[in-house]
N, C-alpha and C positions, 0 to 999 in steps of 0.2 A: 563457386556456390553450386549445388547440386540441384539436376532436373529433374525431375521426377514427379508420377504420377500423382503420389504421397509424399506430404513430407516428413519428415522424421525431427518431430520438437525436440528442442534440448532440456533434458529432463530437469536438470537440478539447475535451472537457470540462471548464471551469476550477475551478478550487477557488473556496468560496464568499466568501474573504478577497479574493480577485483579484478577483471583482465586485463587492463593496464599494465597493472602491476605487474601481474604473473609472466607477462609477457617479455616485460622488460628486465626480472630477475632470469627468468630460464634461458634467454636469449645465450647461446654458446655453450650449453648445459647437454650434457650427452643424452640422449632420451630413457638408454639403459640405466641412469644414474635416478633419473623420477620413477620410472619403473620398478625398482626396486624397491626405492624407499617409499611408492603404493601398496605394493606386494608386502611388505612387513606393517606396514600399519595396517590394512585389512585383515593380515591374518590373525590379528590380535583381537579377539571379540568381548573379554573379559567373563567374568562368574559370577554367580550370587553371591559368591563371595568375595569376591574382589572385581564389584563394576569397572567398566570402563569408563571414565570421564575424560572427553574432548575438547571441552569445555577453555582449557588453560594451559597451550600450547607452551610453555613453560613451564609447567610441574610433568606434562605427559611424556616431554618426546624426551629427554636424558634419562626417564624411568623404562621410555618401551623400545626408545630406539639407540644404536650405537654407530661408530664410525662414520663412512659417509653419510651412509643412510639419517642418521641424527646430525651432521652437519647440513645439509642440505634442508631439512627441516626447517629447522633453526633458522636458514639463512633465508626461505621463503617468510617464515613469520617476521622477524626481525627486520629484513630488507623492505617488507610489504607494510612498513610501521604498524603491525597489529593488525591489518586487513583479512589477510589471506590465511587462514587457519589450514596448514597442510593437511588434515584428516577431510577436508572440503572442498576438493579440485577438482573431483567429477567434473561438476560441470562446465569447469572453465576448461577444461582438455576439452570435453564434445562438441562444446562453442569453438574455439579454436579451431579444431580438423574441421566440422561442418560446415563453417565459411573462410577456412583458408587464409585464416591468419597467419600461422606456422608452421612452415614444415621440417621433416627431418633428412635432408641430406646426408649423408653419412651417418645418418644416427644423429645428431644435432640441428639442437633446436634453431632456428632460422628464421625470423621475419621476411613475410612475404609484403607485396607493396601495397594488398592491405592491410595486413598490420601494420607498417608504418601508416597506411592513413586512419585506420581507427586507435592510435596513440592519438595524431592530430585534430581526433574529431572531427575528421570528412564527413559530412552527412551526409554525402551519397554511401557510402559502407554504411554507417551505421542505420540509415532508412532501408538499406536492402537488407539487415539483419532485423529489424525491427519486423518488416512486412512480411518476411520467410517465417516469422516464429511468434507469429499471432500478436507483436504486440501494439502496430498500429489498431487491430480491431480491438482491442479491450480497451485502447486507447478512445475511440473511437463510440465505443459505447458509456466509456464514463462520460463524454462531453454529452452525450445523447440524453443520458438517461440521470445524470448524477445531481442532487449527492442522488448515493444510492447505494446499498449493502450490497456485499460481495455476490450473494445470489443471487441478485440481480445481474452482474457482471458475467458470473458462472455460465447462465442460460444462454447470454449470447457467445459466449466463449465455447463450448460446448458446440455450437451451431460450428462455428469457425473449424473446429478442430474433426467433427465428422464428414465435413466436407475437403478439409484438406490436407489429413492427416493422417498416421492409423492408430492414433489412439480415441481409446473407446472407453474404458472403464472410469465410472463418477471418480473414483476413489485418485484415479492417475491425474485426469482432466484438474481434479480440485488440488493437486499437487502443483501442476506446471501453471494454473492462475496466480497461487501465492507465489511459488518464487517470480514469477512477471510484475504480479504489482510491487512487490518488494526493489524489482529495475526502477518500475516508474515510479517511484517513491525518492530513491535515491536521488533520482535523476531532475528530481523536483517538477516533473510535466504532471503529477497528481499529487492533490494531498488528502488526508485520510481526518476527521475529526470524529472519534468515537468508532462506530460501526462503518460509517459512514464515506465516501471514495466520492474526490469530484477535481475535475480539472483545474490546472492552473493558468494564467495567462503563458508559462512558457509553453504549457503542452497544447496550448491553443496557436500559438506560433508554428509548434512543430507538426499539425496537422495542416496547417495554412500550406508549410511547408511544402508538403506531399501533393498537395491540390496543387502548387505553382509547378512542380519538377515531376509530373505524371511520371517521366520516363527515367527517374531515379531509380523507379521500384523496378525490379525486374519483373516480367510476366513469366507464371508459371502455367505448365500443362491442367493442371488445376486451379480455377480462379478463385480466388476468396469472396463466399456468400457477403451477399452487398452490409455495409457499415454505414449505419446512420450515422456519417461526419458531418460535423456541421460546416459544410464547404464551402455552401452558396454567401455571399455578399451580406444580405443582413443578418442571418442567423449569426454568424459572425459577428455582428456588429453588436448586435444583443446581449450575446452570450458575454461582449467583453464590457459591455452597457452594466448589465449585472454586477458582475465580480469586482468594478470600479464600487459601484454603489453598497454591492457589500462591506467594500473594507471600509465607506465611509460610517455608514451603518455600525460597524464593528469601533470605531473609535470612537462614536458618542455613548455607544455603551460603557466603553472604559474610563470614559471621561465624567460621565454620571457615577459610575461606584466607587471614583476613588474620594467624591464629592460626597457621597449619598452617607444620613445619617445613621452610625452604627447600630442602635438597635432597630432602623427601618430594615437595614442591610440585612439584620439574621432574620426579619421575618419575611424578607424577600428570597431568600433562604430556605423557609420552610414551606412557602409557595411550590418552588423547584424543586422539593425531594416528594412533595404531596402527587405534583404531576409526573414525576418520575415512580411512580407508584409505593411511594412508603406509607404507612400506615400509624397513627396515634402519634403524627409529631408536633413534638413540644419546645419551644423558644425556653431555656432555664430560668431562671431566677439572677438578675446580672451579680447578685452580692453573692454568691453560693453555686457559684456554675463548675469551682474547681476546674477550669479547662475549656470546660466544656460547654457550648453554646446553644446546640437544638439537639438534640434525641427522636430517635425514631426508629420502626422496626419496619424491616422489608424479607418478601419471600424469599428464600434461595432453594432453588429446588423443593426438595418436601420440607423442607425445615424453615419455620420464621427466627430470624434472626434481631438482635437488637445493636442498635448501632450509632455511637455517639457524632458528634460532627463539630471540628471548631473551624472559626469564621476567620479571617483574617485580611482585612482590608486595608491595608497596607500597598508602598512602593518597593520595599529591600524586600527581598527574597526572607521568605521563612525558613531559618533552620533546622538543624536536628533535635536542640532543645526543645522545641514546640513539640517533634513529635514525641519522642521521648516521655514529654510531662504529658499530653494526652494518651499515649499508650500507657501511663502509671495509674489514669485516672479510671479506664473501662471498668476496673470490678465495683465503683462505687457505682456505676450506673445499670450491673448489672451485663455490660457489653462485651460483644465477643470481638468486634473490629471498631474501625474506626476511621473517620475522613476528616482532610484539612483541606476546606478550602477558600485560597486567597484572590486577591485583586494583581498578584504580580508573581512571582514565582518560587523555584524551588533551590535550595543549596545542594551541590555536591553531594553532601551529608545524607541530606535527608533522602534524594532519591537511594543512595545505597540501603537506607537503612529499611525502608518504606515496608519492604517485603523478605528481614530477614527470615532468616530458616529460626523454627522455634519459636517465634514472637508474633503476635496478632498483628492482621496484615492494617496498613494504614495506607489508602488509596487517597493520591495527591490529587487535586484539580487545582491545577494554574488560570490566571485571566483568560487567557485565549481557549481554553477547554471549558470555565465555567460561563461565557458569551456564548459557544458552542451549543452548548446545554440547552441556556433561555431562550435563545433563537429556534433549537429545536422544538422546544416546547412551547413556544406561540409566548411567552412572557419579555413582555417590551417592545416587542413586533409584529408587524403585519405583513403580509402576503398578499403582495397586489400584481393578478395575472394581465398580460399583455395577447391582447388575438389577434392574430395574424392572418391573411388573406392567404393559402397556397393552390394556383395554377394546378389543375387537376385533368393532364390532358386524356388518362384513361376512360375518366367516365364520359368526359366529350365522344370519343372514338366510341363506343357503345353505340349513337346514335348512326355513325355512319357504316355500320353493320348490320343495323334496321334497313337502310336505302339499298344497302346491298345486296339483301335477302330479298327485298320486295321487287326488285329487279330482274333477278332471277328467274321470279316465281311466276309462272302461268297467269295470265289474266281470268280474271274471277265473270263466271257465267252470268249474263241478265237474264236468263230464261229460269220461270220458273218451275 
């Protein structure tokens, strides 16, 4: 791993499932033979009139690529079960060479012994790739500050990154945070509800972690501006006091709507889109709803929109026919979209269908995103803060800077 002044983040940062893979498909692969088949996919940018879409590594690479070059493709995508989209390996080459996963002897690709220990999930590799490339400090700040929206996150990330890196531009900086929380996302140490980012009990371990094995991280010539981890004893304890108490919290919620009587249900309903800022919303007529259950209209940009909503409080998953017969029904209501949401989830079907191309868009909420919602908005819960005592030896030290000075300082004249 590299010493240096600055560090040099990896820009299109992959998740650590994606390097796995890639690692253990190329492993014996001549470097000239990736090489190449980079060099032909880049050179292909496409036209307005014939985009390029990368989208469906399958329809793309027998249309743009041939021979080896399109076997090789092929065998990353195919080999990687649909993980690793070869038009997308940037980042997993940068990651690779910047800590020394693989190298090429001969021109071939080669597992060094840490890549074989970050196959195995050694946490000492994967905590010094984590610390080198900012992502215990975002880590670090979602436990701090979370939940908490991404700009939130940015601010301190941003701090991280002028201190210990040479990227500087909002534009770059706001690139390398998503693909990092997209790591801690995968990696399940954050989860995201809405806008929203906040730790999980693993990534609360894997901070613990760091705090026990200080000298897992490697020390760099530049040190990382300090990160409010919650490291000490009881924040710790708190923090995990919480997120026990949330999930209990979370399942009398689910436990009351699947109880809770249908039409209290849609007007609990119209409560949660009133506080989500919709406008003139109405509970239907149960004989004459056509589908449809409460109506309401909310701003979108310059434009107010109208927007139907059916309710479904149910255990099976809602399928495609629901959405279907609700997207038949917008023009009686005048609607240009439409939302369904349930007490339990979504088929197959319908997340495909949710946001075809052409068709008015139908935004799903599931149980766990609609408890999400009413917790955020204060409906069925309350917010009961906890104060803490903390040891504040700066402002102490202030006083012995008074004795200090006064010590110093010339005795004061009795003469008048």
């Amino acid at each position: 791993m590299p010493m240096s002044s600055k560090r040099s983040l990896t820009r299109f940062f992959p998740t650590y499932r994606q390097v796995k893979l890639f690692l253990g498909i190329l492993e014996g692969t001549h470097y000239s033979q990736y090489y190449e088949m980079w060099k032909s996919i880049y050179g292909q940018k496409g036209t307005p009139q014939d985009t390029a879409n990368w989208t469906e590594p399958e329809e793309w690479i027998p249309k743009r690529l041939a021979g080896a070059e399109q076997a090789l493709a092929l065998r990353i995508w195919r080999e990687s079960d649909h993980i690793v989209n070869p038009r997308y390996t940037d980042g997993i080459i940068s990651l690779i060479k910047c800590h020394e996963l693989s190298v090429y002897p001969h021109g071939i690709f080669a597992m060094t012994e840490a890549g074989k220990s970050f196959l195995r999930d050694d946490e000492k590799i994967l905590a010094k790739i984590d610390e080198y490339e900012g992502m215990l400090a975002i880590l670090g700040y979602v436990a701090a500050s979370g939940p908490c929206k991404r700009k939130v996150l940015f601010d301190g990330f941003k701090i991280f990154c002028l201190a210990n890196s040479n990227a500087k531009a909002d534009a770059f900086l706001s690139s390398l945070l998503a693909f990092r929380l997209k790591n801690l996302l995968q990696r399940e140490l954050i989860e995201k509800n809405g806008q929203n980012y906040k730790i999980t009990i693993e990534g609360l371990d894997w901070l613990e972690f760091q705090n026990e094995h200080p000298k897992t991280v490697q020390t760099y010539e530049v040190a990382s501006t300090h990160v409010p981890l919650p490291s000490d004893e009881p924040n710790v304890a708190i923090a995990r006091l919480a997120m026990q108490n949330e999930k209990i919290v979370r399942k009398q919620y689910a436990d009351y709507l699947c109880q809770m009587d249908p039409f209290r249900f849609e007007h609990l309903i119209k409560r949660l889109l009133e506080e989500m800022g919709y406008e003139d919303v109405e509970v239907t007529a149960a004989t004459n709803d056509k589908g449809v259950d409460v109506v309401g209209e909310i701003e979108l940009g310059i434009s107010r929109v109208r927007e139907v909503i059916q309710v479904k409080r149910q255990q099976s998953n809602v399928g495609r026919g629901i959405l279907d017969s609700l997207r038949g029904s917008l023009y009686r209501f005048d609607a240009v979209r439409g939302t369904i949401i349930t007490t339990s989830g979504f088929s197959k079907g319908a997340q495909g269908e949710a946001f075809a191309k052409g068709q008015a868009p139908i935004t799903l909420i599931d149980g766990e995103r609609l408890i999400s919602l009413l917790i955020e908005h204060n409906i069925g819960s309350r917010r009961r803060e906890i104060r803490m005592l903390e040891f504040d030896k700066e402002d102490l030290n202030q006083f012995e800077s008074y004795i200090e000075s006064d010590a110093l300082s010339p005795p004061q004249s009795t003469n008048g």
